[in-house]
N, C-alpha and C positions, 0 to 999 in steps of 0.2 A: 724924107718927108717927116717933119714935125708931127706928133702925137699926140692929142691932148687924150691924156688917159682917164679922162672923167666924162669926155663925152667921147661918142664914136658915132661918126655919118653913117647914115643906114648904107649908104654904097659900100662904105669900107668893110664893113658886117658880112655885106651880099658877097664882095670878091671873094673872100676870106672862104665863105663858106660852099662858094659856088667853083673854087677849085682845087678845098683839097678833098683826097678818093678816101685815105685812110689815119683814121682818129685812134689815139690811148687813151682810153680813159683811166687817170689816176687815181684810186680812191674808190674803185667800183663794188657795191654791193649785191649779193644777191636780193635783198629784202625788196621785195616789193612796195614798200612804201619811204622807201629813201631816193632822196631827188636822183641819185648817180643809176639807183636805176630805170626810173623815170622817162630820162635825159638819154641815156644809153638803147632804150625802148625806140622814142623816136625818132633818135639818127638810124639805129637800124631799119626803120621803117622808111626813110628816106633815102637809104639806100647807100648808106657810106657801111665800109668795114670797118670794125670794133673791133678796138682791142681793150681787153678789160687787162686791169694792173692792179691787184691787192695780193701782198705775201701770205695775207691769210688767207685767200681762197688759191693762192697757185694750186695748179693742177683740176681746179673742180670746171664745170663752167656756169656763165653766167647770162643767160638769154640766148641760150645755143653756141656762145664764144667760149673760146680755152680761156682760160685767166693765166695772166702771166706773172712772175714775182717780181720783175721789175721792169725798165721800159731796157734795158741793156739784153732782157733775156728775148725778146719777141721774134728777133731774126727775121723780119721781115720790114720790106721802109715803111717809115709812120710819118705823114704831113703837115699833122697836127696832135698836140698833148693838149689836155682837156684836163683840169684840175679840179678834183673834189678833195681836198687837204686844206689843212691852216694855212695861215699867210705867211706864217714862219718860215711853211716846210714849202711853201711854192718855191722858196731861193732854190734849194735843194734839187726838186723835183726840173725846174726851170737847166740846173746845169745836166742833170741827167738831160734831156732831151736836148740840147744844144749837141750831145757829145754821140747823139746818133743819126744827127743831120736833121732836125725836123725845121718845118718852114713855119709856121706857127706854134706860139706858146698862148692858151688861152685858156684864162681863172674864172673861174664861179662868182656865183654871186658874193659879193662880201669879201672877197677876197684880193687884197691889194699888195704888191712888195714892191718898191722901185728901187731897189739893188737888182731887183730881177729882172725888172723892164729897163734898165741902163745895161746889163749885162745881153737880153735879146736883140736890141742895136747895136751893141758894138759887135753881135755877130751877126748882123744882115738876118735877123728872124723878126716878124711880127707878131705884136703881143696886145694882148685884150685882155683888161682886169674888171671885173664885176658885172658880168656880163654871163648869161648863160644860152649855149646855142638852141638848145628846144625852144625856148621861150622865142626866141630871134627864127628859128622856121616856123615857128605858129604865128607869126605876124601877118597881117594883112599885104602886104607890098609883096609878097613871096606869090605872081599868078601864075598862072600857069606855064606861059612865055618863060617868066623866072626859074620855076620849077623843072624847066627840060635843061638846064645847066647843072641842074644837080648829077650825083653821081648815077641813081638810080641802079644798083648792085651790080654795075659791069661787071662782069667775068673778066677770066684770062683771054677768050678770044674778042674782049670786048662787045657781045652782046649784053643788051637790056635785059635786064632782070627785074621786073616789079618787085618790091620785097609783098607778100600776102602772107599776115600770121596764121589768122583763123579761115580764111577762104580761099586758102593753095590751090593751086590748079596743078602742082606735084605732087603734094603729099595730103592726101582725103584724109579726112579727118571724123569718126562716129562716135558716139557713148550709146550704151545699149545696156541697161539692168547691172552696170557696175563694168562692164566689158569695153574697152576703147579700141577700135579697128584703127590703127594707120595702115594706111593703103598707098604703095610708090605708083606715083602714076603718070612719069615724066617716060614715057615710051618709046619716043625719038631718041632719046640717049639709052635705050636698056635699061630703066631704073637706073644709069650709073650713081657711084655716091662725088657727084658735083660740089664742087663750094658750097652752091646752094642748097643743095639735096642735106648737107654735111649739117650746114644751118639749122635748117628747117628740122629734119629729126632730132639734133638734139634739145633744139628747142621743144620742141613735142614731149621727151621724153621727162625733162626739167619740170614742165607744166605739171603733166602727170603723175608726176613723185610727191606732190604737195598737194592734189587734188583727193578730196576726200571723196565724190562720184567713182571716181578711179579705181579699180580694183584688181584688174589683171587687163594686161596689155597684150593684145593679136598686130604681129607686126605681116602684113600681104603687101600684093605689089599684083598691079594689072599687065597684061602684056605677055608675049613669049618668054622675058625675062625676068627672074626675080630680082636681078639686079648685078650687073655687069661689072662690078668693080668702081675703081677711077676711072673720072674721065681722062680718056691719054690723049685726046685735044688742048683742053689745058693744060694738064701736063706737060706736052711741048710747047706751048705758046709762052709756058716761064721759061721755056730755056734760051728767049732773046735779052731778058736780063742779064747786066753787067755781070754777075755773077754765077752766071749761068744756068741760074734759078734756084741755085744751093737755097737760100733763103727761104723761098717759097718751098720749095719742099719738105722744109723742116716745117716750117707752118702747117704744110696740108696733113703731113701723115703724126702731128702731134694732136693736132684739129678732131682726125677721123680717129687716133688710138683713144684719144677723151671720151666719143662719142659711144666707143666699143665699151669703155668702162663705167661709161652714165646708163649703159644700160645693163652691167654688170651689178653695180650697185645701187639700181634702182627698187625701191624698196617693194614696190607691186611685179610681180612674177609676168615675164615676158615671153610670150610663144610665137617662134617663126610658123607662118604658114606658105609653105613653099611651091610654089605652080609655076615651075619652068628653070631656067637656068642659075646657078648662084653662081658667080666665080670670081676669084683671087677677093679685095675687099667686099664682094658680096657672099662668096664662103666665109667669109671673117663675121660678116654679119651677123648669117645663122647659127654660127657656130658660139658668138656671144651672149644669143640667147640661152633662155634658163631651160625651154622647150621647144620641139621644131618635128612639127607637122609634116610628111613633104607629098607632094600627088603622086604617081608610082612612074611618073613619066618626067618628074623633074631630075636635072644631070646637078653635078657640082663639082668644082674644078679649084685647082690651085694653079693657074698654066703660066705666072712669072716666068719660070725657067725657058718658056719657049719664046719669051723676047728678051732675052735675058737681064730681067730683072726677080730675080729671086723671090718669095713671097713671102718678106721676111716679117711683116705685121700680121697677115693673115695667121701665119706662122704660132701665132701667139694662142690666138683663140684656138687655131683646131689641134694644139698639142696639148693642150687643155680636157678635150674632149675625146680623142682617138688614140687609139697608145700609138708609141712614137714609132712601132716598123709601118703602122698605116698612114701617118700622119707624112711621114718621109717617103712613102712612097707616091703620093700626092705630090707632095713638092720636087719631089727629083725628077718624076714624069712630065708634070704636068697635063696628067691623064685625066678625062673624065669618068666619073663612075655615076653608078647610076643608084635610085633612090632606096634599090633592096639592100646595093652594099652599103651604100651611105647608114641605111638603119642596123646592119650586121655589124658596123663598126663603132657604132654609138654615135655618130653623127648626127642623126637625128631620132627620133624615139618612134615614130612609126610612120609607115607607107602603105600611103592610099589610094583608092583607085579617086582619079579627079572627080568625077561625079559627086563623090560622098567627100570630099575635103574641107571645104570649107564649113561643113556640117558638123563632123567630126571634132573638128578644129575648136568649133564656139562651144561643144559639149563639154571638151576638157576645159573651158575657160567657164563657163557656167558652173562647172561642178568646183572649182577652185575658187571663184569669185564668191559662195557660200561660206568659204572658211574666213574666218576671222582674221582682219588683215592685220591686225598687231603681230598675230602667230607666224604669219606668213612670211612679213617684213622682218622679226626678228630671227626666224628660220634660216631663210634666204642669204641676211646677212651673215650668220653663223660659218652656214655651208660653204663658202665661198672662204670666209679666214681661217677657220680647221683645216681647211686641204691645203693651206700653203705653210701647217705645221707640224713639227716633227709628230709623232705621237703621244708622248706623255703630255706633249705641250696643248696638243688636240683636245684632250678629255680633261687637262685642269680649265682648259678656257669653256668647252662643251658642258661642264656641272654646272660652271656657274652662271651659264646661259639659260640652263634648264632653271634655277633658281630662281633667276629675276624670272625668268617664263612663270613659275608656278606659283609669284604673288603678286600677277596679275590679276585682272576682274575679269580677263576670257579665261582665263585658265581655273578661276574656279566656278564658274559660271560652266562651261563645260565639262568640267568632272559629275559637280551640281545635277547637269541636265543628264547626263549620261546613269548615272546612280536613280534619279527618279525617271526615269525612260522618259523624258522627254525633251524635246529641241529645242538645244540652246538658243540663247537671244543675245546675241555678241552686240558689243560694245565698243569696241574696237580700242580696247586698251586693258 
C-alpha cells in the first residue's frame, strides 16, 4: 500500500495503535515536563508496556519502567519504536529497530527522514513521521467501542489490567504529616510483585523521591501475606514463548532488581512494616528496605531451593543485611523463620506484638520524618557507598561527606539551635 507520509487516515492511526501491545520509547526522559514523558505517561495509562531507551538514564527508571541503553539491549519483543531524536538520528534509530523485528517505526512531531521511510518498506515495517501517539489517543474518534481494542495492560495470563496511577485498587496510597503509607493490597495474588504490582511501586517510589510532602516512606501490605514473591502464573504463562520466555525473564527480574534498587537509593528513608508472610522477592523486598517493622507473628522465607529455583536476586538484598552463615541458611533450606529470629539476625530491627505495629511503626517514621531531609538524603546516600568500600576509601569519601554536610544551612542551623537550646527550624538544605 502506497503512503502518503504527509497525511495519515485516521483508520490507519487507529490500526496501528489498536494492535501493537509493546512500544520503545527512544529519547525518554525522566523530566516531567518533556513531551517523551508526557507521551510515555499516557500510553502507560492506556495500557501498552513501555520501554524507555536513553543511554543516559540506563539503568534508573522512568514512570516505574527500567530504562534501557539501547533498543538491542531490551530482550524482550517490541511492536513498535516511538522516536523522540532528531531526524538525522531517526535513519539510525529506524535501522536499530528493523534489526529487532519491530512492526512499526513511528516519529514525533517534526520529525521527518525518507531514507528511513524507504528503508521501513523495503522491510515490510510501517512507518508514521510527524505524528505523535498521545495526541492521536486523546482524539475524539478514540469511544469507547474503539477503546476496548486497546491493549489495556494485559498480563502474561492475558487478564485486563486497568492501568490506575493515583487510585490503585493494589497499591493504597496516603500522606500524613510528611509520612507516605503504600499499602499492597492485591490479596488474591498474596501481594505477589506482579508486572503490575512491579509497575505500580516503582512508580510510587519515583514519585516520592522528587516530592517534597514526602518525608519518609512506610511500605504495608493488607492481608495474610506481606507479599508472596513473583507471580509463578506468569511466570509459566512466558514459557509458551518461542524462546521459551528467556526474554521475558530477563525483563522481569531486571524490572524488579531496578525497583529493589529505587528503593535503595531513594533519598527519603523506607521502613517495611511487616504483618504476615514475606517470601523469596517479598523477603527481597524487606530486606531492601533501610528499616523493617515486623508483627511477632510474621514468617519470612527464601524457599527457591524448594522448586528448584535458587533465590538468586533475593539473594542480593539479604546478604546484605544478614551475615552470610544466616543468610545461606535461608537459602539452602528454604526454611521459614520467624520474626524473633528474623530480628536476632538483623533482618529486621524489631518485633511486635500485632496490636502495637502499626503504631509503633508511624512512631519511628514520625520521629525520623522531624529530621531534616537534606541530612537524611545525604546520610542515606553515604551509608549505602561506604559499605561497598574498602576502608581507607570509606573515611576519605565519609570526611568529605561530612564537609559538604557541615556548609549546609541545616547543619548550621542545627548546631546554631542546639548551642542556644532551642529547635531548630530546617530548611531542608
Amino acid at each position: 500500500m502506497l503512503i502518503n507520509h504527509h497525511h495519515y487516515s485516521d483508520d490507519y492511526l487507529k490500526q496501528i495503535l489498536s494492535e501493537v501491545k509493546t512500544i520503545a520509547l527512544v529519547g525518554a526522559s525522566p523530566r516531567l515536563e518533556r513531551d517523551s514523558y508526557r507521551c510515555m505517561e499516557v500510553l502507560l495509562k492506556a495500557g501498552y508496556r513501555v520501554f524507555p531507551v536513553n543511554p543516559r538514564e540506563a539503568g534508573n527508571m522512568i514512570l516505574g519502567q527500567y530504562c534501557h541503553e539501547s533498543l538491542a539491549s531490551i530482550g524482550h519483543p517490541v511492536d513498535m519504536v516511538d522516536i523522540f531524536r532528531s531526524s538525522e538520528a531517526a535513519l539510525g534509530v529506524t535501522e536499530a529497530a528493523i534489526a529487532i523485528g519491530v512492526k512499526v517505526v513511528w516519529m514525533q512531531l517534526d520529525i521527518f527522514n525518507q531514507q528511513a521511510a524507504e528503508l521501513a518498506k523495503a522491510a515490510n515495517i510501517k512507518m508514521v513521521m510527524d505524528r505523535c501517539p498521545k495526541i492521536e489517543l486523546e482524539k475524539p474518534y478514540w469511544t469507547s467501542k474503539e477503546n476496548a481494542s486497546l491493549p489495556h495492560a494485559q498480563n502474561q495470563a492475558g487478564e485486563t489490567l486497568m492501568v490506575n496511577q493515583l487510585g490503585s485498587d493494589i497499591l493504597l496510597s496516603e500522606v500524613s504529616e510528611g509520612i507516605l503509607r503504600l499499602t499492597l493490597d492485591d490479596q488474591k495474588r498474596r501481594n505477589a510483585l506482579s508486572e503490575r504490582m512491579i509497575a505500580e511501586l516503582s512508580e510510587a517510589f519515583s514519585k516520592a523521591a522528587i516530592d517534597p510532602s514526602v518525608r519518609v516512606i512506610v511500605l504495608a501490605a493488607k492481608g495474610p501475606a506481606f507479599c508472596a514473591g513473583h507471580d509463578l502464573k506468569e511466570i509459566n504463562a512466558a514459557r509458551s514463548a518461542q524462546d521459551s520466555g528467556q526474554s521475558y525473564f530477563i525483563w522481569l527480574f531486571d524490572t524488579c532488581a531496578a525497583l529493589m534498587q529505587l528503593i535503595v537509593s531513594n533519598p527519603k528513608p523506607v521502613i517495611a512494616e511487616v504483618d504476615g508472610v514475606a517470601t523469596a522477592a517479598g523477603c527481597q523486598l524487606v530486606a531492601s528496605c533501610d528499616l523493617a517493622m515486623a508483627a511477632d507473628a510474621a514468617l519470612f522465607a527464601t524457599p527457591g531451593v524448594n522448586i528448584g529455583l535458587f533465590c538468586s536476586t533475593p539473594m542480593v538484598a539479604l546478604s546484605r543485611n544478614v551475615s552470610n552463615k544466616h543468610a545461606l541458611e535461608m537459602l539452602l533450606t528454604g526454611d521459614m523463620i520467624d520474626a524473633q529470629k528474623a530480628q536476632q539476625i538483623g533482618l529486621v530491627n524489631h518485633s511486635i506484638s500485632t496490636a502495637y505495629l502499626t503504631k509503633k511503626t508511624m512512631e519511628m517514621a514520625a520521629k525520623i520524618a522531624k529530621k531534616s531531609s537534606m541530612t537524611l538524603s545525604l546520610g542515606k546516600e553515604a551509608f549505602y557507598k561506604q559499605a561497598e568500600m574498602p576502608l581507607t576509601d570509606a573515611y576519605i569519601y565519609a570526611s568529605r561527606v561530612m564537609v559538604d554536610n557541615m556548609l549546609k544551612h541545616d547543619a548550621v542551623e542545627g548546631i546554631d539551635a542546639f548551642i542556644g537550646k532551642r529547635a531548630p527550624d530546617w530548611q531542608d538544605k
